[in-house]
N, C-alpha and C positions, 0 to 999 in steps of 0.2 A: 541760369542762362548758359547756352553752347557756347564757347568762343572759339570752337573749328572748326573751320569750311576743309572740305577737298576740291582741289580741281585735279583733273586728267591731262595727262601727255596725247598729244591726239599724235596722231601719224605722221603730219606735215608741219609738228614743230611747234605748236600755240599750243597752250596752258592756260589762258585766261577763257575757251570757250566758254565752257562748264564751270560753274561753281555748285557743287550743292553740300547739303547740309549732310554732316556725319551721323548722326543720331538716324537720318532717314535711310541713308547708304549701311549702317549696320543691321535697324531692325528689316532690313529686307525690302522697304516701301520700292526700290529702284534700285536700278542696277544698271548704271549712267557708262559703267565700259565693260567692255568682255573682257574676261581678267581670264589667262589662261589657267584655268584652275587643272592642276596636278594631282594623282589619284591619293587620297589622304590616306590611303593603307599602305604605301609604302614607306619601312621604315627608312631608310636610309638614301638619302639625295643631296645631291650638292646644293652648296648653296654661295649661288656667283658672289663675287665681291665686285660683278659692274652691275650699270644702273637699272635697277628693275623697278622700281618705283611706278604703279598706274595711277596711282592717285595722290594727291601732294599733301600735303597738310598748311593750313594757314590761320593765324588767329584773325578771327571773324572784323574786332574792333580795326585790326592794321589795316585790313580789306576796304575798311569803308573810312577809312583815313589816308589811302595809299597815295599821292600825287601821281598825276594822269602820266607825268614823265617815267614814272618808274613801274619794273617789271613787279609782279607778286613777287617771287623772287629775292628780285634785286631790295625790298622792303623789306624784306623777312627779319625779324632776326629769334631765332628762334634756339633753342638749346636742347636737347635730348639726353636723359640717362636712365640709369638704375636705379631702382628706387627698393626700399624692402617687399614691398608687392611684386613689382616688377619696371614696366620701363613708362617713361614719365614724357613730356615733351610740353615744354612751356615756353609763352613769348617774353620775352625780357625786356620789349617795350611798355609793356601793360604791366609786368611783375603778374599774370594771370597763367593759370591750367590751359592749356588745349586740348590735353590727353594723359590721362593715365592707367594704364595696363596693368589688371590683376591677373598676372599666372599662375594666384591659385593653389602655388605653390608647384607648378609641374617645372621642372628643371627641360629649357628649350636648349636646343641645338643653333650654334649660331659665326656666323663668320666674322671675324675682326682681321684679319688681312686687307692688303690694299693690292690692288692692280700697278705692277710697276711700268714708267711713266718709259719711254723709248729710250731714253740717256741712261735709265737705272739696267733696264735689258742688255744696252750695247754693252758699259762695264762689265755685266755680268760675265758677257763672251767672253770681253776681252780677258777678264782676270781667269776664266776655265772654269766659272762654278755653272 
């Protein structure tokens, strides 16, 4: 059984349009947003630490248990790591998989910075770093 849906960030702010099934959004069946796709022969690109996320991830069971008060979202609770294959993402309501990434073994390039928040910038001035 799948237990992750995606939904999309639309333009004007909702995330619940769309829900659809990961398994169909991978094998190709659909292609639910235009994902700016970036030319995959170039080795070396930044990679933002803001939010670029087009498709969200959601455990399927939370979805169809979510009270109508609450956002997907706000429901979530989800967790994300490493794993010895590679990167993992499981719901912690269900104790179930949503995702698990085999890299295969290729060593990814990846960003763990954060974007500093306006108060972290102004100190920054003000101390001269």
């Amino acid at each position: 059984m799948l237990f992750t849906k995606v939904t999309g960030r639309s333009e004007h702010g909702g995330g619940e349009e769309a829900i659809h099934d990961v398994a169909s959004a991978l094998r190709g069946d659909e292609d639910p947003f235009e994902l700016n796709r970036e030319d995959r022969s170039m080795t070396e690109r930044d990679i933002p630490n803001t939010n670029e996320i087009k498709m969200y991830l959601h455990c399927a069971i939370c979805l169809k248990e979510r009270p109508h008060d609450q956002s997907p979202k706000d429901w979530s609770r989800v967790q994300a790591g490493w794993t010895e294959l590679g990167l993992q993402v499981w719901c912690t309501r269900h104790d179930a998989n949503m995702l698990h990434v085999d890299f295969d073994g290729t060593q990814m390039r990846a960003n763990t910075t954060r974007a500093l928040t306006s108060e972290e910038q102004t100190a920054m001035k003000e101390k001269g770093n």
